[in-house]
C-alpha angles and dihedrals in degrees: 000000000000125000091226135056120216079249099056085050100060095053079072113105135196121262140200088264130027117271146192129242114180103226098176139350108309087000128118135169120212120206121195140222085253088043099255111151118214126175126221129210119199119183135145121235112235113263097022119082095214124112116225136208125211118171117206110250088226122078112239115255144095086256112121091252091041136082125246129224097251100042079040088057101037083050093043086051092041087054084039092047105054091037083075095046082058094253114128097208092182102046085049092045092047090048090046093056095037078064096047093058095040088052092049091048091054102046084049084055089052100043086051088045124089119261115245113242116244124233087259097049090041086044089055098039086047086058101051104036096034113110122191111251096220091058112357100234114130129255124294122259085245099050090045095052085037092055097038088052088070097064087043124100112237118277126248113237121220089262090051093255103152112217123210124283129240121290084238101047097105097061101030089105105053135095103261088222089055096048101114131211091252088047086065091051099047090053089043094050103044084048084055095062087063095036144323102223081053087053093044093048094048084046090055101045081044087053098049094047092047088046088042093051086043083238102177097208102184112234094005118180092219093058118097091214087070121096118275088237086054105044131077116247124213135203120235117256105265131175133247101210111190104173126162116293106250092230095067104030090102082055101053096045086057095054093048085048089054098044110122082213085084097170091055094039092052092051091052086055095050091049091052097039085049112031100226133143115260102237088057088066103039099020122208127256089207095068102024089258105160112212115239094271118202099254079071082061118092108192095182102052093030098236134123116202112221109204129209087356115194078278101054107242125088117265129224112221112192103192131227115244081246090055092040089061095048092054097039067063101050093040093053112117099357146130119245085240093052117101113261086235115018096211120147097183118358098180091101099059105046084046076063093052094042095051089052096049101039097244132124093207117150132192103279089043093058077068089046092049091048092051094047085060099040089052096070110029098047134041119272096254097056087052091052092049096038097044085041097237114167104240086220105185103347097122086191103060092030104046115022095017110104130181129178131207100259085060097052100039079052083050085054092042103046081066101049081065110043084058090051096055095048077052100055085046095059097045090057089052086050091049089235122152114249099234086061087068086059100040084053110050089035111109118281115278101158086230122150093244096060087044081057099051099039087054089044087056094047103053093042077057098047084052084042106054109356106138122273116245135263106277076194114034125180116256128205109222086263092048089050088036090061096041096061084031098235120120131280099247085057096053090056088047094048083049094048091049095044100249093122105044103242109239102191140319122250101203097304092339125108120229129188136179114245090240097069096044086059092042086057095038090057098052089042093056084040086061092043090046086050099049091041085059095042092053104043079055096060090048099048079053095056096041088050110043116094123260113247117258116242110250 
């Protein structure tokens, strides 16, 4: 019980200085000079000897702010009371709210400071603000979409099929200036299980955007300031040319000449006679890439203008007199917005070429074929400027070398001819007449005489290169019936018993290799061959053994 009532408290005055009234055991109330009422607490904490002082954060009163006698007692005996269970209330309670305010502070401080870019939003500023350093345009469509699709989840197909994420996925989420050193090897590592050019390829995009956004990782393995033994090391970008093999170029120009798709083969001969991309001819809707239409075509000089090529600068083309035939073609009857070749998918169609000339050649393979030509037979500088390689830092090439367009137009044309040849070579291996060559690959006139031809090519192909038959086909039960001579309902007999060794099943049918049917019939005459002796043996016993005498 206090020591003092409510009552007893308020005869209490202010003073000129502040003063102390004990109001229970261990309990004091201050008054001030302005009449404010505090109360004090003073315990001491089990296991110490010092006395301690806590005041109550509420002013004493009945007002509804204020604390009245009786809750200001009950609160001074609960400190009191756990002070001499050992525990310091006030001290725990002071360091609980020093954290909350230091928590709040710090999460102020957050909420005012600027939000650190993830991998994804610093990936997709770096496309669109990046410019190259050689010639400061910005990236191409291509490079953009190639380099995005490494922060995107994989696609569904139309069958559900799910296809594989982005090399980057993993990280695209994360604060670039929390991305760790082992973050970048989990992702490397678990990259190099599908393939380590992809790996390579997701490091290096990884490497540009950090260096771009000036982003310090310690100990990164893509610095080159980190140990050897702690950095990844990629291999440099090579190539992988697979042009047509020389000894079957003439084939296959033959083929493309023969091919009853006239438009896409057309298109595949122009590729090859000029060297270019193939995007550069068709385009692609995806990018914005606009196809090579047939007001870029100038009949009468013989040159084509690529604009905005994978380099970045426009590129001349001086056509062949090969080339310059196939698009006086392509150009007949049609409007200057038009696409030079209106092809939607020409895969077919050079898988058709291809079939017929025994090559396994695809689009990016017809430049390296035409490379691989132009390599040996012109300098090194007209291969550069008519493939339309950057010289990069060769000062020679770039800076004193010179070459004009009658040397180029004689590059394109070198190789015209070298293909030609291989053509005419092959038309003396096929036995066709040489005049057959020129009626083919002439424009399309829809005359008898280049039907002719056209059919003429194609049959000396089909003897050429049609495939070569089954050593082993595949027999039904009457084809293998007639070929032991024995009927169709024992052949099935000798199948189901396993005599014939059963091949597969069409639907109910039995089918069997021919193989096997031999393989039986062998050991089957072998049996036949064995009993016959045996028993021509036992006759020739019984003939030539003596009769027995009678007794």
């Amino acid at each position: 019980m206090p020591l003092l009532t409510s009552r007893g408290i308020e005869a209490h005055k202010p003073k000129d200085k502040s003063y102390r009234i004990t109001i229970d055991r261990g309990m004091q109330l201050r008054i001030a000079p302005d009449g404010l009422r505090t109360v004090l607490v003073r315990y001491t904490v089990r296991g110490t000897k010092d006395e301690r002082q806590y005041t109550l954060p509420q002013e004493y009163g009945d007002g509804p702010a204020q604390i009245k006698l009786a809750d200001a007692c009950a609160e001074g005996q609960r400190i009191r009371t756990l002070a001499r269970a050992g525990i310091d209330w006030p001290a725990e309670e002071a360091a609980r709210l020093r954290a909350e305010e230091e928590a709040r502070l710090e999460a102020e401080e957050e909420a005012l400071a600027p939000v650190a870019p993830t991998l994804a939003e610093g990936l997709r500023e770096y496309v669109e603000k990046k410019r190259r350093t050689k010639d400061g345009l910005p990236l191409k469509a291509s490079t953009k979409a190639d380099y995005l699709a490494l922060i995107e989840p994989g696609k569904v197909g139309k069958n559900g099929r799910k296809f594989v994420d982005g090399g980057l996925l993993a990280l695209a989420n994360t604060p670039m200036s929390e991305i760790t050193a082992t973050n970048i090897w989990d992702v490397y590592n678990s990259l190099l299980k599908r393939s380590k050019r992809r790996a390579d390829y997701a490091m290096q995009v990884l490497r540009a955007v950090l260096r771009w956004h000036g982003v310090q990782i310690p100990n990164s393995p893509l610095s080159q300031e980190t140990a050897g033994r702690d950095r990844i090391m990629m291999a440099p970008a090579r190539g992988n040319p697979k042009p047509i093999p020389m000894e079957k170029l003439g084939a296959w120009w033959l083929a493309a000449c023969a091919c009853p798709q006239r438009v896409a083969a057309s298109y595949y001969r122009f590729q090859l006679l000029t060297g270019c991309r193939g995007v550069e001819i068709h385009g692609n809707k995806k990018y914005d890439y606009a196809p090579l239409k047939v007001g870029d075509v100038n009949l009468k000089s013989g040159r084509v203008l690529l604009r905005d090529t994978k380099n970045r600068t426009d590129h001349l083309l001086l056509l062949s007199r090969e080339a310059l035939a196939i698009a006086e073609d392509a150009c007949k009857g049609r409007k200057p917005g038009e696409p030079l070749f209106p092809i939607v998918d020409a895969r077919k169609t050079l898988a058709w070429i291809n079939r017929q000339a025994g090559t396994t050649v695809q689009g990016h393979g017809l430049r390296s074929t035409f490379t691989s030509i132009a390599e040996e037979l012109v300098s090194g500088g007209v291969l550069k400027r008519i493939i339309n390689h950057a010289v990069n830092d060769d000062v020679t090439l770039g800076h004193y070398v010179g070459k004009g367009e009658a040397q180029l137009r004689a590059g394109w044309q070198t190789v015209a001819d070298f293909i030609a040849k291989a053509a005419n070579e092959e038309m003396a291996r096929l036995a066709v007449p040489d005049d057959v060559l020129a009626a083919a690959a002439a424009p399309a006139n829809g005359s008898t005489a280049q039907e002719l031809a056209l059919k003429a090519l194609r049959e000396a192909f089909s003897h050429r290169f049609g495939p070569a038959p089954d050593p082993d086909p595949i027999l039904t039960t009457e084809e293998a019936a007639r070929l032991v001579g024995v009927s169709r309902p024992y052949m099935v007999k000798l199948i189901d018993s396993g005599a014939v060794t059963l091949h597969m099943m069409a639907g109910n049918r039995r089918r069997v290799r021919r193989s096997a049917v031999i393989q039986w019939h062998e050991v089957e005459r072998a049996r036949q061959i064995k009993a016959l002796k045996r028993l021509s043996n036992d006759l020739d016993q019984e003939t030539l053994s003596p009769e027995p005498q009678p007794a």
